[in-house]
KOLFINU-662647 format. One line per 2 residues: number of its first residue (from 1); their letters; for each residue x, y negated, z of C-alpha. Coordinates in steps of 0.1 Angstrom, whole numbers, plus 2048, in hexadecimal, padded with zeros to 3 digits. Example, Ala and Ser with C-alpha at 12.3 -4.5 7.8 and 13.67 -1.06 7.14 Angstrom:
# residues 2
1) as) 87B,82D,84E ~ 889,80B,847
# end
This chain:
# residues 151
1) xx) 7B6,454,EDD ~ 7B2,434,EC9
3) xx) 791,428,EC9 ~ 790,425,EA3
5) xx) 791,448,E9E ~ 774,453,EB5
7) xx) 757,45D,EA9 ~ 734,445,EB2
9) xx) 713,452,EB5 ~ 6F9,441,E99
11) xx) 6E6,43A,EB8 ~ 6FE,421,EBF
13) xx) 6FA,40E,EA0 ~ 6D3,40A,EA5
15) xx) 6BF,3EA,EAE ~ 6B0,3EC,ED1
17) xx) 68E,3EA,ED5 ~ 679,3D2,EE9
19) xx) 65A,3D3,EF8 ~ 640,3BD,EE6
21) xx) 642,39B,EF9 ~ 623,38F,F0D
23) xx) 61B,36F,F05 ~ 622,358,F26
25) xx) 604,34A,F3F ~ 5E3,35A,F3F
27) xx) 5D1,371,F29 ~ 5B3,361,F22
29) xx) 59B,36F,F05 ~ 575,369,EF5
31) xx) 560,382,EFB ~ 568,38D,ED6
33) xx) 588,390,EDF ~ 587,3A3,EFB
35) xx) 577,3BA,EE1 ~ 594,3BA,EC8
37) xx) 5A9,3C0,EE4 ~ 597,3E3,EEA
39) xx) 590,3E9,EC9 ~ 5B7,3E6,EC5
41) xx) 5BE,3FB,EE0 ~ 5AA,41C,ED4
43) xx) 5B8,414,EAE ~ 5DA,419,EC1
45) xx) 5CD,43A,ED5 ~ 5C0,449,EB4
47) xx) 5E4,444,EA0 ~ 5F5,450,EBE
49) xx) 5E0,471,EB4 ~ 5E9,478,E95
51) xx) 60F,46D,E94 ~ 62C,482,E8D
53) xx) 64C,46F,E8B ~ 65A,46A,EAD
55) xx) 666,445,E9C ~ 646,43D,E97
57) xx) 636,44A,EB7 ~ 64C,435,ECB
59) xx) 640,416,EB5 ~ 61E,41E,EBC
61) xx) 622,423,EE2 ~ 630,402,EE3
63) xx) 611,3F1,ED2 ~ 5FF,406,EEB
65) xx) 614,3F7,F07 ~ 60D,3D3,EFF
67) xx) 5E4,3D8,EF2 ~ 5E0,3EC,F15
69) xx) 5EE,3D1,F28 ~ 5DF,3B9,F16
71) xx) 5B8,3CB,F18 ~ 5C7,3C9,F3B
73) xx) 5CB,3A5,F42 ~ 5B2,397,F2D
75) xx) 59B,37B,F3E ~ 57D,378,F2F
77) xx) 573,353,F2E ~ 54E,347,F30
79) xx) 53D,335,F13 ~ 549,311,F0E
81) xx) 52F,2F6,F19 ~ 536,2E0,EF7
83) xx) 53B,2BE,F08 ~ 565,2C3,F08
85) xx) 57A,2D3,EF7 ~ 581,2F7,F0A
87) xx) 589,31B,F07 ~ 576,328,EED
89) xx) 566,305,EDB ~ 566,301,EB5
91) xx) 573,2E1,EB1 ~ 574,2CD,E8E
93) xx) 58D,2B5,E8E ~ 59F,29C,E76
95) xx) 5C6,29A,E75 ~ 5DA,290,E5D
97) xx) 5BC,286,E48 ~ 5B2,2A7,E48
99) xx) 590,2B4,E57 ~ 593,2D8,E66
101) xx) 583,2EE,E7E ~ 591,303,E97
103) xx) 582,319,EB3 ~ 59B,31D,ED3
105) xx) 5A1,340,EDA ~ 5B6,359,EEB
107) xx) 5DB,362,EDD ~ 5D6,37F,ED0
109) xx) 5B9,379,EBD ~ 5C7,35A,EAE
111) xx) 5C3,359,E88 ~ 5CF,334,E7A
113) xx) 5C6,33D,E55 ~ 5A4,342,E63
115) xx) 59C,323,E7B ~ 59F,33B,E9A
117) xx) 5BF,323,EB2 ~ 5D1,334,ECE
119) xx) 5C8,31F,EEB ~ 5EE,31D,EF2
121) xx) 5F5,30D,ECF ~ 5FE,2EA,ED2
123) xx) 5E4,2DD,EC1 ~ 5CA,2EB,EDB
125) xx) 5DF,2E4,EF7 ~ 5DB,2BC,EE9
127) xx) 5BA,2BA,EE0 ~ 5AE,2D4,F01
129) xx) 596,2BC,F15 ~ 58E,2A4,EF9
131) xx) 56D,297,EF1 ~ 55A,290,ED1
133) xx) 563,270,EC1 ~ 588,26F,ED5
135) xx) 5A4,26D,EC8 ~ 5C2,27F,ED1
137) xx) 5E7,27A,ED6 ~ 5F8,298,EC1
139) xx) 61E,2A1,EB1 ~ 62A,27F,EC4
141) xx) 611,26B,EB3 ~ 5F6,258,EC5
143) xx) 5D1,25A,EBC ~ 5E1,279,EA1
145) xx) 5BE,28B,EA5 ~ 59E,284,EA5
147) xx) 581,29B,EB2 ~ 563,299,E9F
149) xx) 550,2AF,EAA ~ 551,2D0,EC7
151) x) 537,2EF,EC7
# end
């Protein structure tokens, strides 16, 4: 029989779906966000509860899958000492003219709009180790960034 005259499944017509991806390297978080992370995980629990639609249920067991591991993995770093730039400092810095602040954090509590930098973003990656008053290489330009100050 021609395959042109066989009748497909809609199943076969669906997009797969993934797992959520892990970010790569280690899980590092604040102690805040070490919090969200749990926080995230019983939010998950409690909509598990109270679904219906099997769609929906296997949506939500995903998020479970990837807050789980994540609550999982999380490294809880200490305080930073405020001398360099490190996990977890609130750095204000000048680039392109403009003055910002930005406290290094974990991934998956990173929040740009609101000054909170993934540790893995390039910008931290640049400035990580830095000292107040340096400047810093950044984008392929020398001296791009300057630290003013790190709490």
């Amino acid at each position: 029989m021609s395959v042109a005259f066989r009748r497909e499944s809609d199943d076969e017509h669906l997009e797969p779906k993934f797992e959520r991806p892990i970010p790569a390297g280690p899980n590092l978080v604040t102690a805040r966000g070490l919090a969200q992370l749990s926080a995230r995980v019983a939010e998950v629990e409690a909509l598990i509860a109270t679904l219906q639609d099997e769609e929906a249920l296997k949506a939500a067991r995903r998020d479970l899958r990837y807050w789980s591991t994540r609550l999982a993995t999380a490294q809880v770093m200490p305080a930073p000492s405020g001398d360099v730039v490190e996990f977890g400092s609130t750095v204000t810095l000048v680039h392109n003219g403009r003055e910002r602040t930005v406290t290094l954090v974990g991934d998956d509590e990173a929040d740009p709009a609101a000054g909170l930098l993934a540790f893995s973003a390039p910008l931290a990656r640049a400035i990580m180790g830095a000292e107040a008053g340096e400047y810093v290489d950044f984008g392929g330009k020398a001296e791009a960034v300057e630290i003013v100050t790190i709490t």
